[in-house]
N, C-alpha and C positions, 0 to 999 in steps of 0.2 A: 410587498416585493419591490412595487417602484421605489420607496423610502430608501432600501436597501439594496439595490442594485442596477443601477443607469447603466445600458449599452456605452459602452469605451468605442467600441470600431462603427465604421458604416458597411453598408452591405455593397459589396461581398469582403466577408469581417477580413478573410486570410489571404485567399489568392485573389488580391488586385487585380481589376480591369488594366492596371497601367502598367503591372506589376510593382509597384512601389512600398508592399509591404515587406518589413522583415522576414515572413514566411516565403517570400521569394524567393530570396536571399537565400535559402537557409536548403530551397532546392533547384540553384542554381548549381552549374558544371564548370569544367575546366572550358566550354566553348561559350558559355555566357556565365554572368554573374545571376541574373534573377530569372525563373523562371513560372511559367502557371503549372499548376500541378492538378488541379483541384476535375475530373474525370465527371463530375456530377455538374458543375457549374457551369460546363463547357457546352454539356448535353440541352441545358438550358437554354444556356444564348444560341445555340443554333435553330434549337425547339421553338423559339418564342422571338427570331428576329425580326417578323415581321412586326409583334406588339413593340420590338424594344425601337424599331425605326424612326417610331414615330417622335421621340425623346431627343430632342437639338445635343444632347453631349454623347448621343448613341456612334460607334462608330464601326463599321462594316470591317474592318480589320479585327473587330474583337473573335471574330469563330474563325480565321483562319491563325490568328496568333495560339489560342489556344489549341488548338488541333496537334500545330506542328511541335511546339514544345511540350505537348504531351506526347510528343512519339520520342522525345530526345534522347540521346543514350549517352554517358561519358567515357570518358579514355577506359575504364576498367572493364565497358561494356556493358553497364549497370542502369535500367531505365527508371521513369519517374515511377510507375507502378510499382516498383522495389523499391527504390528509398524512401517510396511511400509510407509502404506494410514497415519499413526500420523504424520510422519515425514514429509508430503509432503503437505501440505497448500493449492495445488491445486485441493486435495481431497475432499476440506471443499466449494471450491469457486465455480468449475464448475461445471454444469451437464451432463458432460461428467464420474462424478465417482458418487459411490450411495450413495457417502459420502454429497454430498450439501446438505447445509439446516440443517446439521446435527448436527452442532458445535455451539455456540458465540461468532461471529466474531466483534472483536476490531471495535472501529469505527473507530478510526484516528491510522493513519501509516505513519512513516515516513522512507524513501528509500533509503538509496545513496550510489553508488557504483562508484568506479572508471571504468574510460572506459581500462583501460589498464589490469585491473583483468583480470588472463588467467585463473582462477580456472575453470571457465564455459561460455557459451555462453552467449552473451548477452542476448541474448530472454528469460533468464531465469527471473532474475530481471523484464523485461521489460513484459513477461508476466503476473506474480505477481500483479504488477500494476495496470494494466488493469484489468483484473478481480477483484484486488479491489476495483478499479473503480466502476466498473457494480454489486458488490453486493449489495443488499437490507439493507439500514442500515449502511454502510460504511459513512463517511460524508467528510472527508478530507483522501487522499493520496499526501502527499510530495515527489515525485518520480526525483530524479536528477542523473545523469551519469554525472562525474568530471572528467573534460579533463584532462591529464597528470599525473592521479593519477595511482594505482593499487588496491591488494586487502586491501585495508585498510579502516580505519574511514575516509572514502572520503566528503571534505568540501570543498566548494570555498573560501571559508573566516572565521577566526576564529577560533577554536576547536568545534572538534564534544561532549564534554561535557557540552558547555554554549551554544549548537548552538540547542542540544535537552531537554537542559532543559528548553530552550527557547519555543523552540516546543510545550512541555506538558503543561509550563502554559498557552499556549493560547486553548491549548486542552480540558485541565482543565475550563476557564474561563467558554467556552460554548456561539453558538449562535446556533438559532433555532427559526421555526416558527409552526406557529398554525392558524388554520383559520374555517370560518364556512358560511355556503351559497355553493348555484350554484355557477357558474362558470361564470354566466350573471351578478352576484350580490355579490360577492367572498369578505368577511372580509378576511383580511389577518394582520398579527401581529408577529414583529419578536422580540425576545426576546435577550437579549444583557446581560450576566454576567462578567462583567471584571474577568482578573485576579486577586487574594489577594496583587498582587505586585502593582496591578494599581488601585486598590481604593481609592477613594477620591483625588486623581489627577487629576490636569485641561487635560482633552483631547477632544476630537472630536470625534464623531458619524457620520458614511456611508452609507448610503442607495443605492444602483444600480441597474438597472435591466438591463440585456441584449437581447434585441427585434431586430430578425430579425439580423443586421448584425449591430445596431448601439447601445451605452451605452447612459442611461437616470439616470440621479443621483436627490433623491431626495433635499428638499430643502424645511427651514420652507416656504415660496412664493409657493413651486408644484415643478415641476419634470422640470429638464430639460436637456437637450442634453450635453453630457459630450463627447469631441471628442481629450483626451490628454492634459494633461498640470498638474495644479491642481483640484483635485477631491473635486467636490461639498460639502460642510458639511451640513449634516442637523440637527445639536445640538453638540454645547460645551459648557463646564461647570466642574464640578465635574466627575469624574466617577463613576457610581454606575447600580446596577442592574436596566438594563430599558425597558420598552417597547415602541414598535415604530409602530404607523398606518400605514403601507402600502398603504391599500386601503381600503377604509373606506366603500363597497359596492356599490358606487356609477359608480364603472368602469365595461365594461364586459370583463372579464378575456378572454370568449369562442373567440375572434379578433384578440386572441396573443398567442397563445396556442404553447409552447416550449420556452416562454420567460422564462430567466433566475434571480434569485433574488438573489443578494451578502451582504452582511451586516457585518460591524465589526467598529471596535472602532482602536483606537493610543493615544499617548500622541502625535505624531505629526501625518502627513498622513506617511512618512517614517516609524515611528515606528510601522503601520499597516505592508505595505508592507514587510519590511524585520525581523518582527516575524511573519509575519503572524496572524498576530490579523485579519480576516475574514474568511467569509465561502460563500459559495451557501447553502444558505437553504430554497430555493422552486423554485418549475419547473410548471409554469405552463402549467395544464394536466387534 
């Protein structure tokens, strides 16, 4: 980890003693430009002035400066403990704050950071992630850490402004299912909108499900075992908005219950995988 990741800031990394970092800045009002914000760091320096006195660049105005611009309110009436939880995403994700639930959360996200970024901990990115993962209504997170990079537009390949435009038309296109019945008798129907870039071009239609520890790919003949290589198609042709039978109620879903549903289109099967033209859109539950 030292090889690949050197601390960038000094301590304290955000909220400056002097205020002088861009995080300041960033929760600064109509009545100052920069202010401290940081609730935990403050509690510190008050907790530990007598250790921090002894230090020649220590300075006794550090617990009253932050005190008071942690009471600050701006013209809308809005204080730093609120623009705080705004700023912080994980406010909106977990129910660890009383903020979940509270927001409209994107569905699709895409992530990438270099591993070599010393701005912050890993875990921060990588928490993010996950918890968008696990929210309700999230559908796709893109989540990569690019070996050798730093804090930048981190890519393995390409630029990162063809590489997310890329992203958004498949975001854009949309796949999604819909179903009705028990669980012993389960219609299930997944809904396929190419992108505007990709209509009416010849491509391929995918069907998968993940049961248990092995991949079944559909196929016009019925479902079968997909174990690496090339991926089963189950319709080429034109592309155009489609819908696609899963399981036509004659299966009982309740025998497989955490099995996973994949579905997406390509003009080849590459062109799937490396835009991401698919999704999981249903778990059976």
């Amino acid at each position: 980890m030292n090889s690949q990741k050197t601390p960038s800031k000094s301590v304290p990394a955000f909220d400056d003693l002097s205020r002088a970092k861009a995080e300041n800045d960033v929760f600064g009002n109509d009545r100052s430009d920069y202010l401290h914000f940081d609730a935990t760091l403050s509690n510190l320096l008050s907790g530990n002035q007598t250790t921090y006195a002894n230090f020649p660049d220590w300075k006794a105005s550090y617990i009253s400066d932050y005190a008071s611009d942690l009471q600050s309110v701006d013209k809308l009436g809005i204080g730093i403990e609120s623009r705080l939880n705004m700023y912080n995403p994980m406010y909106y994700l977990t129910n660890y704050y009383s903020g979940y639930k509270q927001s409209t959360v994107a569905p699709y996200w895409r992530i990438h950071t270099g591993i070599k970024q010393g701005d912050t901990a890993s875990t921060v990115e990588m928490n993010l992630a996950l918890a968008l993962g696990k929210y309700p209504g999230v559908k796709s997170v893109e989540f990569a850490t690019i070996w050798g990079q730093g804090h930048t537009k981190a890519e393995r390949t390409g630029n990162s402004t063809d590489n997310f435009v890329a992203y958004v038309n498949q975001a854009v296109a949309g796949t999604f299912s819909s179903y009705t019945g028990e669980l012993n008798k389960r219609q299930l129907e997944v809904n396929i909108t190419p992108s505007q870039l990709d209509l009416g071009k010849n491509g391929n239609y995918y069907v998968c499900a993940y049961v248990g520890s092995s991949f079944y790919c559909k196929t016009p003949s019925g479902w079968v075992p997909w174990q690496g290589g090339k991926v089963p198609v189950y319709r080429l042709g034109l592309l155009s908005e489609s819908s696609i039978d899963v399981t036509d109620g004659s299966m009982d879903l309740s025998k497989i219950v955490g099995t996973e549903v994949y579905a997406g289109y390509g003009l080849s099967e590459s062109d799937m995988f490396s835009n991401r033209k698919y999704a999981k859109v249903y778990t059976v539950k």
